[in-house]
Structures are given as C-alpha cells and as structure tokens.
C-alpha positions in Angstrom: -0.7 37.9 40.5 -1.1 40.5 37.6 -3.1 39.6 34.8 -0.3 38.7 32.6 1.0 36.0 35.1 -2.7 35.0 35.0 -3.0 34.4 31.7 0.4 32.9 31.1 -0.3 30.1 33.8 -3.2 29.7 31.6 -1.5 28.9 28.9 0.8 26.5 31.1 -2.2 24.3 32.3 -3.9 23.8 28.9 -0.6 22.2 28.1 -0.3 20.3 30.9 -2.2 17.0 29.7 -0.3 16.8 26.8 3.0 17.0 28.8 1.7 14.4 31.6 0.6 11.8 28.8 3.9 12.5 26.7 5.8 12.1 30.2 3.5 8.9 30.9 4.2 7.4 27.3 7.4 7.7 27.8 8.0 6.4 31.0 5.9 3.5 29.9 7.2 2.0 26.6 9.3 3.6 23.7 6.7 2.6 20.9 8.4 0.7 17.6 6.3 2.1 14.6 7.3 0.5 11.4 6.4 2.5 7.9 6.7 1.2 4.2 6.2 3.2 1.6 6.5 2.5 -2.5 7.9 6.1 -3.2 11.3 7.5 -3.1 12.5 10.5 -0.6 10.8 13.0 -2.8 9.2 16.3 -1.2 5.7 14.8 -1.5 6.9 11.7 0.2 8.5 13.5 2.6 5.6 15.5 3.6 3.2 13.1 3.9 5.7 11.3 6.3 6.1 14.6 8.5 2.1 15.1 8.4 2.1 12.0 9.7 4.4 12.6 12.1 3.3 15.7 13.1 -0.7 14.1 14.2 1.1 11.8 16.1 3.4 14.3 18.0 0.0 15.8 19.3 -1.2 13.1 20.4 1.8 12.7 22.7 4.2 10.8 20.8 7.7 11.9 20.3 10.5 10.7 18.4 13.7 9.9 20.2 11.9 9.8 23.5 8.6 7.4 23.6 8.2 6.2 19.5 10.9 5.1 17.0 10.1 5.1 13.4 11.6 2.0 11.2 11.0 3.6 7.8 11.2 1.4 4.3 11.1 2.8 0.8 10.5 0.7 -2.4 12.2 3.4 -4.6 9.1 2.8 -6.8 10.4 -0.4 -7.3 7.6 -3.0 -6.4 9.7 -6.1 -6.4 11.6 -4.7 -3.3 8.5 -4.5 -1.3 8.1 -8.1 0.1 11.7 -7.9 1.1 11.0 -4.8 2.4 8.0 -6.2 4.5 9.9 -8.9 5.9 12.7 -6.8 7.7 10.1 -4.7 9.5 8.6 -7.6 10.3 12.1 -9.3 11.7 11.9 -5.8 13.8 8.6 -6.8 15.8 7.3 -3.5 15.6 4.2 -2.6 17.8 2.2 -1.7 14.3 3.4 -1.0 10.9 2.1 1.9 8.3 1.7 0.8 5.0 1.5 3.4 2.4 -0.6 2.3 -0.9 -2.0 -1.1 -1.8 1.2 -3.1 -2.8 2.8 -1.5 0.7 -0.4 -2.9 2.6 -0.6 -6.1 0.6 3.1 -7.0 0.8 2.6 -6.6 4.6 -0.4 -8.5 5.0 1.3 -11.8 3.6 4.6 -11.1 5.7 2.4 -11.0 9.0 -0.9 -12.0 10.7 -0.6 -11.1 13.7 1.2 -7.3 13.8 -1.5 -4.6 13.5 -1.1 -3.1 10.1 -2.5 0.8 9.1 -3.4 0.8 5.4 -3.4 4.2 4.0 -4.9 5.4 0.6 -6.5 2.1 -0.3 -8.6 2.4 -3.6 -10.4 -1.4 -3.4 -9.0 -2.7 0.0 -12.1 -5.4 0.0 -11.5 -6.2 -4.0 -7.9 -6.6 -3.0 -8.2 -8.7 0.2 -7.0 -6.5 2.8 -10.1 -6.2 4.6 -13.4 -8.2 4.5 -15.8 -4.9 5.2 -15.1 -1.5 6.0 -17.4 -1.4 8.6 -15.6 -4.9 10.0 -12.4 -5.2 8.9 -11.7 -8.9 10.5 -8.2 -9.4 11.0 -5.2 -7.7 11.7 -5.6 -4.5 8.8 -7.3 -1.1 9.3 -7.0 2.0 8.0 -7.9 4.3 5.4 -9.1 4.1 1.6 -9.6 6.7 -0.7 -12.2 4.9 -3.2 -15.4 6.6 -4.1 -18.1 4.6 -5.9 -18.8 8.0 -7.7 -15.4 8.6 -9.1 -14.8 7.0 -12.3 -18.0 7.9 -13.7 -17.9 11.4 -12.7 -14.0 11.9 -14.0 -15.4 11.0 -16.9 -18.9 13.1 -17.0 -15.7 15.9 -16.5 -13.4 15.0 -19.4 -16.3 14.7 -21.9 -17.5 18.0 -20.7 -14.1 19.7 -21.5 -13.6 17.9 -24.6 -16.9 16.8 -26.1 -15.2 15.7 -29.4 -13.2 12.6 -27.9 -14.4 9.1 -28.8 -11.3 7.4 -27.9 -10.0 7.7 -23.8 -6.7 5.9 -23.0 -6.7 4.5 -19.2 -3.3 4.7 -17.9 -2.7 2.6 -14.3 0.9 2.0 -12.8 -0.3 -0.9 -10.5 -3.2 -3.0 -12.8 -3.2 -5.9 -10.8 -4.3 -3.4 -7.6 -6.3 -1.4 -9.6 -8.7 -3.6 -11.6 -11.5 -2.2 -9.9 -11.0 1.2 -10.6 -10.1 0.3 -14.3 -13.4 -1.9 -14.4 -15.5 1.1 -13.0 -13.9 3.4 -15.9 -14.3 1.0 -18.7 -18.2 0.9 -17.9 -18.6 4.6 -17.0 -16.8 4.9 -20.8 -19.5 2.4 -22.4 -22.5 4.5 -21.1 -21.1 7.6 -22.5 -20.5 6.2 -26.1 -16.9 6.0 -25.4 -14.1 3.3 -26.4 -11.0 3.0 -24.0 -7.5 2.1 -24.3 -6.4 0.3 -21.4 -2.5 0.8 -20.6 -1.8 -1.5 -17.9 1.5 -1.2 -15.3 4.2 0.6 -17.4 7.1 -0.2 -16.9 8.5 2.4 -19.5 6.5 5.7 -19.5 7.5 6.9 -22.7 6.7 3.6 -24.5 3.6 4.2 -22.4 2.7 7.2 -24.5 4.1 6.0 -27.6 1.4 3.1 -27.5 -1.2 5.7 -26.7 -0.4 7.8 -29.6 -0.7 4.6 -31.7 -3.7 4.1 -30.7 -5.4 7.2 -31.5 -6.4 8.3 -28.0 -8.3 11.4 -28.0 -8.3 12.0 -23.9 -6.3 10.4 -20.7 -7.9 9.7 -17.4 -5.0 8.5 -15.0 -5.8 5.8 -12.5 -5.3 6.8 -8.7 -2.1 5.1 -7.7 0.9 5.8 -5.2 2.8 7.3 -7.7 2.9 10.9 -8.2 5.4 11.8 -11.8 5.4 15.0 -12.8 6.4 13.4 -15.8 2.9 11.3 -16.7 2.3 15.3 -16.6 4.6 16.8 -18.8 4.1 13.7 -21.3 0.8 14.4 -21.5 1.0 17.6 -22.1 3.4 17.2 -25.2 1.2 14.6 -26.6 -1.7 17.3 -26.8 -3.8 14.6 -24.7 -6.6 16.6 -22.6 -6.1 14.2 -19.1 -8.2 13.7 -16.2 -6.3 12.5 -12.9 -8.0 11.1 -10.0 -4.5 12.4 -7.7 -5.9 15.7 -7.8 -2.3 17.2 -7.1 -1.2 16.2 -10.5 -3.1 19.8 -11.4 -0.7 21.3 -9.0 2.2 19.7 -11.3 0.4 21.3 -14.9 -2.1 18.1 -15.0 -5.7 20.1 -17.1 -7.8 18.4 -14.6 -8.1 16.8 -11.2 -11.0 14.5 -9.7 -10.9 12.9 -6.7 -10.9 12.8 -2.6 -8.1 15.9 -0.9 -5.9 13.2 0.4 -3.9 15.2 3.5 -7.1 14.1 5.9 -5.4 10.4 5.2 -2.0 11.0 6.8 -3.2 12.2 10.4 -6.1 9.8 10.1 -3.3 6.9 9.9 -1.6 8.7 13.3 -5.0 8.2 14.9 -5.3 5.0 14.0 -1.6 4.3 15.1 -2.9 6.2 18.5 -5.8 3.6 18.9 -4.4 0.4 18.1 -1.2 1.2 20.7 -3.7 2.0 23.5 -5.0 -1.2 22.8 -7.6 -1.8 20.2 -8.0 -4.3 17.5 -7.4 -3.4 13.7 -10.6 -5.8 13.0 -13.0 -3.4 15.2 -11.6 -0.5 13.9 -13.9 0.5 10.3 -11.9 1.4 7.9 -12.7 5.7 7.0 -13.4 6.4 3.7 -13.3 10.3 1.9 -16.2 12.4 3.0 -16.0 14.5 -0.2 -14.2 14.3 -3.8 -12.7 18.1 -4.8 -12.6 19.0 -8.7 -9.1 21.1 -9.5 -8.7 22.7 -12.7 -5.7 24.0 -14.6 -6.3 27.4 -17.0 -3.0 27.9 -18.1 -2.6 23.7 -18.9 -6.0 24.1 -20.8 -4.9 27.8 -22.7 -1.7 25.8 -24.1 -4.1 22.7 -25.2 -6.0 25.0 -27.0 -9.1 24.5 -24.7 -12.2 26.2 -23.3 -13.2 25.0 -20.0 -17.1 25.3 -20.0 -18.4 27.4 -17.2 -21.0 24.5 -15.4 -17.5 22.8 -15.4 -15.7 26.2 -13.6 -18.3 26.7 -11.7 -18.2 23.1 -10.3 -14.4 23.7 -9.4 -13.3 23.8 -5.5 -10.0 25.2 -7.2 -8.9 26.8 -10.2 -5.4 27.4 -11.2 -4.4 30.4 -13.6 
C-alpha cells in the first residue's frame, strides 16, 4: 500500500462512526422532529433552520432517511401559533423545536408530555417555561439568551454615544413576554437620570414611530424579540433616533448600535439538545444553557449619517465595527 492509499483509508475510518451510527439510526427509527417558528421564510429564518439542520446532520441525523422535520411558521402572526401548536402536536412528534417565547409558550399549553427545545428564551423562568435553569422540571429545555447584564449595559452604551438624551423610547414586539426585559430597562433608565417611553407590542410600526416622535424621544433601545425588520431599522434611521438593539444583527441591517449575546451558538445547541432527548434523556434534567458572552457591534456609516461621534472607550469596547 503506497502512502496515498494509506492516508486515504485514513480518511475512510475517521468517517466510519459517523456512517455506522447514521446506518444504525436509521435502521432503528425514522425520528419525527416537529419545529415552530413565529417568522416567515425569510433568509434569516431560513438559515437558522439549516444551521440547525446542519448540527443535527453531524450528529447522524439525516433528512429523508432517519429524521423528518414537521415545520410550522406563524408568518409573524402570533394568533396562529396555538393553532399551529396543536397540529404538531396531533403529529405525535418525538420532540418539537420551538423558536422564541410565544413558539415555546404556545407549545407548552398544547402538550405536557412531548419533550419541547425552547430556543432564544429571554425570561423562560418569568414566563413559566421552566422552573430553574439548572432544573428545568417538566417537559421544556433549551436555550435562553437573557443576560442579567444587558439592559443596563445597552444603556451605559446609548448614553455614551449620545450623552445629551434625557428621553429613551423602549420599543418591544411581544410586551406580555418581554416584561422582564422592559422592567430591567426602565430601572437601568432611572439610575442614569433617564425617563422612558414604553411602546408596548405594535401592531402598526409606523404608528409605532409616530407615537415616539410625539413623545419627544431622544434615543431607542429595541427589546430582544423574534422578530428581525429591517424596517424598525430604516424607521429609525429616518426619525434621526440614535438606537440601541439587543439583536445585535440589526447593525448588520444599518441599526447605529448592537448589544447583546452572538446568537448562532443557539441553533446547533437546540440540535444537541434534540440529540440528547431522542437518545433518551429528560428535558427536566437537562439545564437550560445560557450565553457565555454578550458582543458590542457598531455601525460608522449609520452613526456619520446621524451626525454622531462614536467615543473611542466605546470603539475600543467593540468586538465589531462596521464602516
């Protein structure tokens, strides 16, 4: 055998396991994975579905040959969701993926008993999901992306950058489900001097930012929510209204400034957790993962057009800065 044969078989065994425990998986069971989502089919949708996807491929599970994926989408329209529940529930699914809070909550009062991933959770303990992260105690696990720093550091941020607002509106898509977070801000607000205008679940996002002009906002700080609109962006923008947002890809999109976890660790961590519960553990032994570290995005060109000056202890502070 020459040395390239040698090194080719090598290359064969080291994908052996994989290919045994694909082979075994399949010969086994054809998994049912259910999946509900509040977004539409947009590309950020889309590839946090593949991500997802994708971890659980390399852990051996295929689509077509050992898993099948029953995928919901609210459309962004959260009345649709307990409907939505209930037919991947009628579909006795071996666990179900729910995407955001109203996704995990709607599923949580359609079953009991079906082991249910909860991914990107701000306040899954405020909202009932789970009684601890470190013991979840029934049938939910998963991830959550709250931080007990974030509020008051977004806001630490926004002052920074625009020392001269008094007046910060608070805009949340899901109030009910965010309380928390919009509690944390209001208080993080009231130790800097600051008022806040509170804009809760708009239904209408221009009305949204007619009320907010009204009211004589000086600065936004948008609410982590499942709902990523490049138009909260470009709304912003027109209204000359220096914004914070805790979705720190909303820099990506022309947002000034971005505070908050990286969220791509969130989608293979729900594959693992997928992984686990179909080899047989319980959702209320699994603890629920929380972000390991918060990132701070900033947007030059955004900040240029807003007439801004992004102080350097705030630069220097930036994992990323967009020019």
């Amino acid at each position: 055998m020459n040395k390239r044969e040698f090194i080719a078989g090598l290359g064969g065994a080291a994908s052996w396991p994989a290919l045994v425990r694909a082979q075994h998986l399949s010969q086994t069971k054809i998994w049912r994975v259910g999946y509900l989502s509040v977004s539409s089919t947009t590309n950020f949708s889309v590839a946090i579905f593949n991500a997802f996807k994708a971890k659980l491929q390399e852990l051996g599970y295929v689509e077509g040959r050992n898993v099948q994926f029953d995928v919901r989408r609210a459309e962004f329209d959260y009345a649709k969701l307990p409907t939505l529940a209930a037919e991947l529930v009628s579909l006795i699914p071996d666990v179900i993926v729910g995407l955001s809070a109203p996704a995990a909550t709607a599923l949580q009062h359609a079953t009991a008993t079906i082991p249910i991933v909860m991914v990107a959770i701000s306040d899954p303990i405020g909202t009932g999901l789970v009684q601890s992260f470190a013991h979840p105690g029934g049938n939910i696990t998963g991830n959550s992306d709250m931080s007990v720093d974030l509020a008051p550091k977004s806001l630490d941020l926004l002052h920074a950058v625009v020392p001269n607002a008094k007046r910060i509106a608070v805009l949340t898509l899901s109030y009910s489900l965010q309380r928390a977070k919009v509690d944390d801000v209001r208080v993080a607000a009231e130790e800097l001097g600051l008022t806040t205008f509170i804009v809760p679940t708009p239904a209408d996002l221009d009305n949204a930012f007619i009320a907010i002009q009204n009211a004589n906002c000086d600065a936004l700080i948008v609410i982590a929510d499942s709902r990523i609109e490049r138009k909260i962006v470009d709304l912003a923008n027109t209204a000359r209204l220096p914004a914070i947002y805790q979705i720190i890809d909303y820099v990506n999109l022309g947002g000034l400034l971005g505070y908050g976890p990286e969220g791509s660790w969130m989608w293979p961590n729900a594959a693992i957790y997928v992984d686990k519960i179909l080899k047989g553990a319980r959702p209320a032994d699994l603890p629920v993962e929380q972000p390991a570290r918060l990132e701070l995005r900033v947007n030059l060109k955004t900040a240029k057009a807003l007439g801004l000056s992004i102080p350097d202890n705030v630069l220097i502070r930036a994992d990323e800065v967009i020019e």
